[in-house]
TIRO-2110 file (N, C-alpha, C; in Angstrom, 1 decimal):
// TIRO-2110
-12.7, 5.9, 13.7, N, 1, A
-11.8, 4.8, 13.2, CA, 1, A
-11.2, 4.1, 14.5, C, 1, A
-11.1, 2.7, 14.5, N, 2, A
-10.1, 2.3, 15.6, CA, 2, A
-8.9, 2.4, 15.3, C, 2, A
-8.3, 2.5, 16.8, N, 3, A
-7.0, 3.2, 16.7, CA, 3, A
-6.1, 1.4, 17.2, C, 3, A
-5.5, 1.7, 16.5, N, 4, A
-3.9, 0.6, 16.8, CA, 4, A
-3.6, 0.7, 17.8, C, 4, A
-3.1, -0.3, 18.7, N, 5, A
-2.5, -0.9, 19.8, CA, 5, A
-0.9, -0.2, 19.2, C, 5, A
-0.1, -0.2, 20.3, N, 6, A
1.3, 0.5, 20.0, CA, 6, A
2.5, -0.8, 19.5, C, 6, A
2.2, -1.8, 19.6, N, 7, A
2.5, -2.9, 19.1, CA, 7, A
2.1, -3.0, 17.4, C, 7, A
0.4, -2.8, 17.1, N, 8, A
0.2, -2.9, 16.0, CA, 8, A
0.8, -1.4, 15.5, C, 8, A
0.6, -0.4, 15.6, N, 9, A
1.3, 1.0, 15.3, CA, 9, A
3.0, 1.0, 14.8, C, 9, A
3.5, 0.1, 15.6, N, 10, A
5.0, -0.3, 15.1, CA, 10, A
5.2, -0.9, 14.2, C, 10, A
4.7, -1.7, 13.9, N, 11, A
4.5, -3.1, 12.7, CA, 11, A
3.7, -2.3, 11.4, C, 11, A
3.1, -1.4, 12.2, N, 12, A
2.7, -0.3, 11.0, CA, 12, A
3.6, 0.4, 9.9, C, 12, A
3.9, 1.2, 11.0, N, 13, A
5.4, 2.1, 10.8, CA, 13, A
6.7, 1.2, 9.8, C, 13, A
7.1, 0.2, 10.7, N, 14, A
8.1, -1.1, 10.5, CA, 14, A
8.0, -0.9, 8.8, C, 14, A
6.6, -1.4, 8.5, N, 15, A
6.0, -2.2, 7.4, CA, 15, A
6.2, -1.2, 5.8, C, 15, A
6.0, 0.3, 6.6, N, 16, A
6.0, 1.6, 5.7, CA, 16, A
7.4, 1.9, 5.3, C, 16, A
7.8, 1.6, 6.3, N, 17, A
9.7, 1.8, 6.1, CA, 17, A
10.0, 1.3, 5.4, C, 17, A
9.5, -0.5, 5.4, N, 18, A
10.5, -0.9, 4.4, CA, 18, A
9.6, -1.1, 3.0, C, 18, A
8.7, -0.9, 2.7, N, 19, A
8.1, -0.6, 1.1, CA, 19, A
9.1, 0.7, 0.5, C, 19, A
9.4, 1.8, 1.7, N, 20, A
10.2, 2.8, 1.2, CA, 20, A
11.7, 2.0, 0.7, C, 20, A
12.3, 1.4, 1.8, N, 21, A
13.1, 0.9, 1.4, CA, 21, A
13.3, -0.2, 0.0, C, 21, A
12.4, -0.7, 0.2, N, 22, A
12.4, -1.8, -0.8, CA, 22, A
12.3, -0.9, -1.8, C, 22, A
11.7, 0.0, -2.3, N, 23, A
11.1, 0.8, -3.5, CA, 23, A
12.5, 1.1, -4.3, C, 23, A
13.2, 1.7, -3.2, N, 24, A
14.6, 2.8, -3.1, CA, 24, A
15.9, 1.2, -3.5, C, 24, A
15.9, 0.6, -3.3, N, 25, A
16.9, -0.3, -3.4, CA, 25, A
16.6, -1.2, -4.6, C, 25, A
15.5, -1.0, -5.1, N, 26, A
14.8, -1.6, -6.4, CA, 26, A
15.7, -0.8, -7.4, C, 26, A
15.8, 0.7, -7.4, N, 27, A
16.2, 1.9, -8.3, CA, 27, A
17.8, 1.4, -7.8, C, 27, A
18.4, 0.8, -7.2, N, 28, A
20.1, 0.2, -7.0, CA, 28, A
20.1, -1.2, -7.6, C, 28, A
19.6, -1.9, -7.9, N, 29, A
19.1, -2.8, -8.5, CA, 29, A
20.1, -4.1, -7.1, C, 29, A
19.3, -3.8, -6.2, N, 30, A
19.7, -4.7, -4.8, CA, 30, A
18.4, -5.7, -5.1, C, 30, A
19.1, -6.8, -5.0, N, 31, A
18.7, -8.4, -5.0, CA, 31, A
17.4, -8.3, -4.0, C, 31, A
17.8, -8.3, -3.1, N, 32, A
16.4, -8.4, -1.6, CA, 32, A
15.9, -7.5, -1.7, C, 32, A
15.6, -6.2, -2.3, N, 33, A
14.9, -5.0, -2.3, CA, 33, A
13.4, -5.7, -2.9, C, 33, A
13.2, -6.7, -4.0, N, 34, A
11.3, -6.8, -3.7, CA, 34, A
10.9, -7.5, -3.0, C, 34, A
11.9, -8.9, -1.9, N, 35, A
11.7, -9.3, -0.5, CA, 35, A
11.2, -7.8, 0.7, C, 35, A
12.1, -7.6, 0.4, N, 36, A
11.6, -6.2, 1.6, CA, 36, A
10.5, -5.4, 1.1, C, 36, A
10.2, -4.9, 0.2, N, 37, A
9.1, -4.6, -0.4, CA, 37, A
7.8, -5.0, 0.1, C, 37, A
7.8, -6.7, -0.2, N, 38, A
6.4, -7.4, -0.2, CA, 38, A
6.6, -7.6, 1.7, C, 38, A
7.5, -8.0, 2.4, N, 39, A
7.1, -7.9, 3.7, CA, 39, A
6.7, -6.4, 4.2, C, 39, A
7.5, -5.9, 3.8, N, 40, A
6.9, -3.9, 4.7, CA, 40, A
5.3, -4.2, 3.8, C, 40, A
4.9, -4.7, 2.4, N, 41, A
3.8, -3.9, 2.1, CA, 41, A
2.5, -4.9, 2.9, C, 41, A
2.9, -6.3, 3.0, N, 42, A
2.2, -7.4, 3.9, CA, 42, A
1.8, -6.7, 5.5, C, 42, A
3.0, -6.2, 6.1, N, 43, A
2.9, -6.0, 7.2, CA, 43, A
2.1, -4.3, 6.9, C, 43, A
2.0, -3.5, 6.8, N, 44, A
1.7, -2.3, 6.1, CA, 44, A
0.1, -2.3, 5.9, C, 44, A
0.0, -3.2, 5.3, N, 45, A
-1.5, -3.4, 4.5, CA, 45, A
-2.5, -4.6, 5.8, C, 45, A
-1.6, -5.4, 6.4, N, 46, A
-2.5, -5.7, 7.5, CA, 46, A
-3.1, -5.2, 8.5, C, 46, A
-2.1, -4.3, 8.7, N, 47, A
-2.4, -3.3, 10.2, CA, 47, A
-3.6, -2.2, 9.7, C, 47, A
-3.4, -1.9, 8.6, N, 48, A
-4.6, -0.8, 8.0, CA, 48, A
-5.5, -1.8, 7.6, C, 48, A
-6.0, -2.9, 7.3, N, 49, A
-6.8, -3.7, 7.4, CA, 49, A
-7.8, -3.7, 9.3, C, 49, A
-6.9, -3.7, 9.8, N, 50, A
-7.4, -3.4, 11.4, CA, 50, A
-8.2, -2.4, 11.5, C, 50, A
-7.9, -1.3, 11.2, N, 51, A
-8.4, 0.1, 11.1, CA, 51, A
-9.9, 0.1, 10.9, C, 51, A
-10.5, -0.4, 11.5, N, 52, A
-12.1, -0.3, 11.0, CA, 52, A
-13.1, 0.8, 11.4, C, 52, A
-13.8, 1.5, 10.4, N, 53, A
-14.7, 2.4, 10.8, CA, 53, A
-16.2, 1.9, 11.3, C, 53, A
-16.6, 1.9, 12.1, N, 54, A
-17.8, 1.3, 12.3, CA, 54, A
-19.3, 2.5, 12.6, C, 54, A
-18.6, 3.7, 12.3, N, 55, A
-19.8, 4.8, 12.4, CA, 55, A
-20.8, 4.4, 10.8, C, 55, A
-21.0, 5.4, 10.7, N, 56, A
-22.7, 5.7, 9.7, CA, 56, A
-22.5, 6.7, 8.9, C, 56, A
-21.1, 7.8, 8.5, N, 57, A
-20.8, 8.7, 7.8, CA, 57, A
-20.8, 7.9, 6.6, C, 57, A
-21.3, 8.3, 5.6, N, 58, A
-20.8, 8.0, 3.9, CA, 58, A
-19.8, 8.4, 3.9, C, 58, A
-19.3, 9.5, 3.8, N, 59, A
-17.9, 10.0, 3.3, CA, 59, A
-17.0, 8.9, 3.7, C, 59, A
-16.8, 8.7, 5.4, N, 60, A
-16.2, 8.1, 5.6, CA, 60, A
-15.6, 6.8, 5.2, C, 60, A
-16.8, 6.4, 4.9, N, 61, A
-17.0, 4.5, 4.7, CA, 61, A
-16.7, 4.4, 3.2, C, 61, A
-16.7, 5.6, 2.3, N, 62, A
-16.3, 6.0, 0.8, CA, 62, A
-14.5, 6.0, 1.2, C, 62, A
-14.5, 7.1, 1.9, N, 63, A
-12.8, 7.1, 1.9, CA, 63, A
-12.0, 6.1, 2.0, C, 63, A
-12.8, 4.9, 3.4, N, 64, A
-12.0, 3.7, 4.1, CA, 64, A
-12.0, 2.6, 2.3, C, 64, A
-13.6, 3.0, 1.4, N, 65, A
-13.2, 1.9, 0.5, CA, 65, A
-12.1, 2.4, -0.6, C, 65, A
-11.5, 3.3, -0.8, N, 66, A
-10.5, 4.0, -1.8, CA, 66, A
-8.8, 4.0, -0.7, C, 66, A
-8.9, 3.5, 0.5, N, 67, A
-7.6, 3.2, 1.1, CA, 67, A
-7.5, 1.7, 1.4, C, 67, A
-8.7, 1.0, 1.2, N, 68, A
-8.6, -0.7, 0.6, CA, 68, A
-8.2, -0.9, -0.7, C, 68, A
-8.4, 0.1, -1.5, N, 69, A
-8.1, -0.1, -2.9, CA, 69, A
-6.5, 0.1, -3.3, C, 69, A
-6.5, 1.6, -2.5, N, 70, A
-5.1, 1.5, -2.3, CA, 70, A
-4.0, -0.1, -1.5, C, 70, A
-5.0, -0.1, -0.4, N, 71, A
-3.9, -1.5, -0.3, CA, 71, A
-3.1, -3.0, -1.3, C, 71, A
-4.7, -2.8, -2.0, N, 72, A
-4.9, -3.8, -3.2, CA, 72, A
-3.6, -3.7, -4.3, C, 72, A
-3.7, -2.2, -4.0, N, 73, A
-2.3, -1.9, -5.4, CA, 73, A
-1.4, -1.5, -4.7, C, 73, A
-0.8, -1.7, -3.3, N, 74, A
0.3, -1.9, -2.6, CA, 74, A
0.8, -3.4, -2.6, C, 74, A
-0.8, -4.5, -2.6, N, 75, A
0.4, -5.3, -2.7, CA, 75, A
0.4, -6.0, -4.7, C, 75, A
-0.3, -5.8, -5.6, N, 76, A
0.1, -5.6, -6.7, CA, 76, A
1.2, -4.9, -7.2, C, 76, A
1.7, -3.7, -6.3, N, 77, A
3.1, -3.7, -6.7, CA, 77, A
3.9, -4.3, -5.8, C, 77, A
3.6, -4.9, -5.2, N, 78, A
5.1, -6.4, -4.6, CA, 78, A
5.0, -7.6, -5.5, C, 78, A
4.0, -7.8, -5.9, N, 79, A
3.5, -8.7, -7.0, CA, 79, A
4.2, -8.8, -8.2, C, 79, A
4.3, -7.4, -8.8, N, 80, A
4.7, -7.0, -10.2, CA, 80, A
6.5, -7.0, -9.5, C, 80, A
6.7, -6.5, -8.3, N, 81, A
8.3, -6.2, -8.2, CA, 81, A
8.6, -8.0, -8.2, C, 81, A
8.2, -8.5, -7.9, N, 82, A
8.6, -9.8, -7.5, CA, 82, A
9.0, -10.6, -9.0, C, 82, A
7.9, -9.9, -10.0, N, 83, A
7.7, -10.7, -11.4, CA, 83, A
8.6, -10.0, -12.3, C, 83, A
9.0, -8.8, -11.6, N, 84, A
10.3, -8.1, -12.2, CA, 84, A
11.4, -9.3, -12.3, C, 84, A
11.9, -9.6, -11.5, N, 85, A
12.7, -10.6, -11.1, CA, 85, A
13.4, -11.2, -12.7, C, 85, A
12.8, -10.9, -13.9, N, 86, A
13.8, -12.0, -14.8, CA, 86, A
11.8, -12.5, -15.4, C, 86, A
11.9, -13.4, -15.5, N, 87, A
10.6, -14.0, -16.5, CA, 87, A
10.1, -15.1, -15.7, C, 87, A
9.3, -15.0, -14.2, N, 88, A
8.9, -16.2, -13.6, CA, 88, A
7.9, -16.7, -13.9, C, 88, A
6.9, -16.2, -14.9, N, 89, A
5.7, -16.3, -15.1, CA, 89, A
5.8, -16.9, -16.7, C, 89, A
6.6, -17.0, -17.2, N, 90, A
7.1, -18.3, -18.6, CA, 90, A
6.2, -17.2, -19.8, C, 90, A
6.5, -15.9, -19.8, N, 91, A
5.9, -15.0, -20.5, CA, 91, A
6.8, -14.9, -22.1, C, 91, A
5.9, -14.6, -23.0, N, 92, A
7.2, -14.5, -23.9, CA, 92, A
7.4, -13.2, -23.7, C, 92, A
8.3, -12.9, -24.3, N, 93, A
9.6, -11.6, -24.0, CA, 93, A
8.7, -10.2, -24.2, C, 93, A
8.0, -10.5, -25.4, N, 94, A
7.0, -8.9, -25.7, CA, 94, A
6.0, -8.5, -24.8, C, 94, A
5.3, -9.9, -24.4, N, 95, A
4.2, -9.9, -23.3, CA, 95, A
4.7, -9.5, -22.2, C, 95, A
6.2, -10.3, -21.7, N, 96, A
6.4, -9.6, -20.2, CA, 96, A
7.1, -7.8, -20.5, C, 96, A
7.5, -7.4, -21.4, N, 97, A
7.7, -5.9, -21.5, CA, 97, A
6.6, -5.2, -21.5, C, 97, A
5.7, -5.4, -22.2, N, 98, A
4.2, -4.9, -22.5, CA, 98, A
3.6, -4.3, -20.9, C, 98, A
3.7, -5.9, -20.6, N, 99, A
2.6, -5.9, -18.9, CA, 99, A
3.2, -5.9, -17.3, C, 99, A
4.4, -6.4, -17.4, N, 100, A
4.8, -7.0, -16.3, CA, 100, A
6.5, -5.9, -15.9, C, 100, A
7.0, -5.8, -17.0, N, 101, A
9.0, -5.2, -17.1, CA, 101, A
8.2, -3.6, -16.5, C, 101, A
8.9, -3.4, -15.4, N, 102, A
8.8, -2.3, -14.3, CA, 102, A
7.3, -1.4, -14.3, C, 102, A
6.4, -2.3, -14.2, N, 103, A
4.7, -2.1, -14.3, CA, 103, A
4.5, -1.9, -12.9, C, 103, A
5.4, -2.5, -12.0, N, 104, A
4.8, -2.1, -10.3, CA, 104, A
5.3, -0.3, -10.4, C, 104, A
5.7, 0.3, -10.7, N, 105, A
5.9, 1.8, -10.7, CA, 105, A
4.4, 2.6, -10.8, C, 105, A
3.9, 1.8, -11.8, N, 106, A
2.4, 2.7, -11.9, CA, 106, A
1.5, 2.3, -10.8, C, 106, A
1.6, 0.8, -10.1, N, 107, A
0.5, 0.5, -9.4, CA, 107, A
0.9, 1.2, -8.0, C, 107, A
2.6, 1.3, -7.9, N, 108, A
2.6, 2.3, -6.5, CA, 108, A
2.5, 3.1, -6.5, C, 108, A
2.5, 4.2, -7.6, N, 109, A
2.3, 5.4, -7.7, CA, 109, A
0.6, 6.1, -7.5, C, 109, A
-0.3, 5.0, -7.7, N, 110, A
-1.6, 4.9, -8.0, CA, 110, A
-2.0, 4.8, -6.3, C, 110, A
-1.5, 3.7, -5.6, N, 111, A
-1.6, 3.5, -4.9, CA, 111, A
-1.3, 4.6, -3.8, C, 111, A
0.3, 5.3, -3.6, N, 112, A
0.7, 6.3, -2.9, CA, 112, A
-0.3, 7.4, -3.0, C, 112, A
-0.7, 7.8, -3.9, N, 113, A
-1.8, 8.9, -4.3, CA, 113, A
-3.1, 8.8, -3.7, C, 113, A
-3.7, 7.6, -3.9, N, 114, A
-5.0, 7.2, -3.3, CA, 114, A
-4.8, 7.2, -1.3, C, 114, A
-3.5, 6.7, -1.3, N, 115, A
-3.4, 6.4, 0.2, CA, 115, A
-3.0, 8.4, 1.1, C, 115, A
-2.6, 8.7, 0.0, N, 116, A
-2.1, 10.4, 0.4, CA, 116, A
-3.8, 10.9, 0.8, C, 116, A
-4.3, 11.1, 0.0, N, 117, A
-5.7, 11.6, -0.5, CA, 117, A
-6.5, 11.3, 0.6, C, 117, A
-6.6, 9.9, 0.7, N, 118, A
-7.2, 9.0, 1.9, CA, 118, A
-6.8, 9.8, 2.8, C, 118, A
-5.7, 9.3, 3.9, N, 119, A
-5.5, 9.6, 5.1, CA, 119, A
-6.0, 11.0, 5.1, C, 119, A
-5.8, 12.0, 4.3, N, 120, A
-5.7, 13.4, 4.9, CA, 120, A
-7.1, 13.9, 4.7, C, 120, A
-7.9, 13.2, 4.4, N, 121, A
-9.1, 13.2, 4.1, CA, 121, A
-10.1, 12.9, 5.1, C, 121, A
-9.9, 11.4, 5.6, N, 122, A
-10.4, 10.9, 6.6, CA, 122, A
-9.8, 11.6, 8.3, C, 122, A
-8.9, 12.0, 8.3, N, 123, A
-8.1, 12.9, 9.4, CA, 123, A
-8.9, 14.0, 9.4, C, 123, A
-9.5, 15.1, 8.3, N, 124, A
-10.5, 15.5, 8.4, CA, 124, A
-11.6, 15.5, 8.4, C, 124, A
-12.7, 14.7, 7.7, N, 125, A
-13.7, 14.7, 8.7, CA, 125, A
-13.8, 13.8, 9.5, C, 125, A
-13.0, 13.4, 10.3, N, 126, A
-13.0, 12.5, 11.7, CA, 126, A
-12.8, 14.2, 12.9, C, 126, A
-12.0, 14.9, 12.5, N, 127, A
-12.2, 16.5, 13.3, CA, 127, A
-13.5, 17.0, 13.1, C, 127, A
-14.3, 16.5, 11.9, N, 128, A
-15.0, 17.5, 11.8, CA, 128, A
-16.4, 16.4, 12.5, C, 128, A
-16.4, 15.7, 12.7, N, 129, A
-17.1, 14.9, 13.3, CA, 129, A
-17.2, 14.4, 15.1, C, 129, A
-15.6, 15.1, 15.2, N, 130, A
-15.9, 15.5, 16.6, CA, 130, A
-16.1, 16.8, 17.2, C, 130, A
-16.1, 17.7, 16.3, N, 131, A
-17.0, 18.8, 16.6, CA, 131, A
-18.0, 19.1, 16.8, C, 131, A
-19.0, 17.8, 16.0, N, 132, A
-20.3, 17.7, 16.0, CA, 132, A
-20.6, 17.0, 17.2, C, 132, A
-20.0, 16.3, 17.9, N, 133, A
-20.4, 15.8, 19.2, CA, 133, A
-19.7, 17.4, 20.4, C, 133, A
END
């Protein structure tokens, strides 16, 4: 895997904080909490876009495509928090409860899971791959 410049590693970090945060001030029902959200998950999901594997392992190049997916539904739930907001999308009232009224909960939850799985996954056989050399 390529590793992050300490510049990009901060903007990493930065970006993780405030999804946490934004998540957590969502449940206070704080106004800028899905602003902060979608920038931590923007900044968050770019830097791991960087991360490229360029070896020949399947596992690996399996795992990297289930921590893109995960990104996908990091920023799907900034998406959905944002459309939390009240009715911006001119929904009638059943349709936005149905699809949209606190629907980012499942896509981060889906997403945190896949991204858990991922990392500790790829953290291993990247050890186990330098064993082999």
């Amino acid at each position: 895997m390529r590793q992050l410049t300490k510049t990009q590693t901060a903007i990493f970090l930065c970006g993780a904080v405030l999804m946490v945060l934004g998540a957590g001030l969502t449940l206070l029902s704080v106004a800028i909490a899905p602003y902060c959200f979608c920038i931590g998950a923007i900044a968050f999901v770019a830097m791991q876009m960087l991360q490229r594997y360029d070896g020949n392992d399947v596992t690996l190049r399996r795992l990297r495509r289930l921590m893109l997916l995960s990104d996908l539904l990091f920023l799907a739930s900034a998406m959905l928090m944002l459309a939390n907001q009240g009715n911006p999308l001119g929904l009638d009232r059943t349709t936005y409860l149905n699809y949209v009224h606190n629907n980012w909960v499942v896509t981060l939850l889906l997403a945190a899971i896949l991204q858990l799985y991922t990392s500790h996954r790829i953290a291993n056989e990247l050890e186990k791959e330098e064993k082999k050399l």
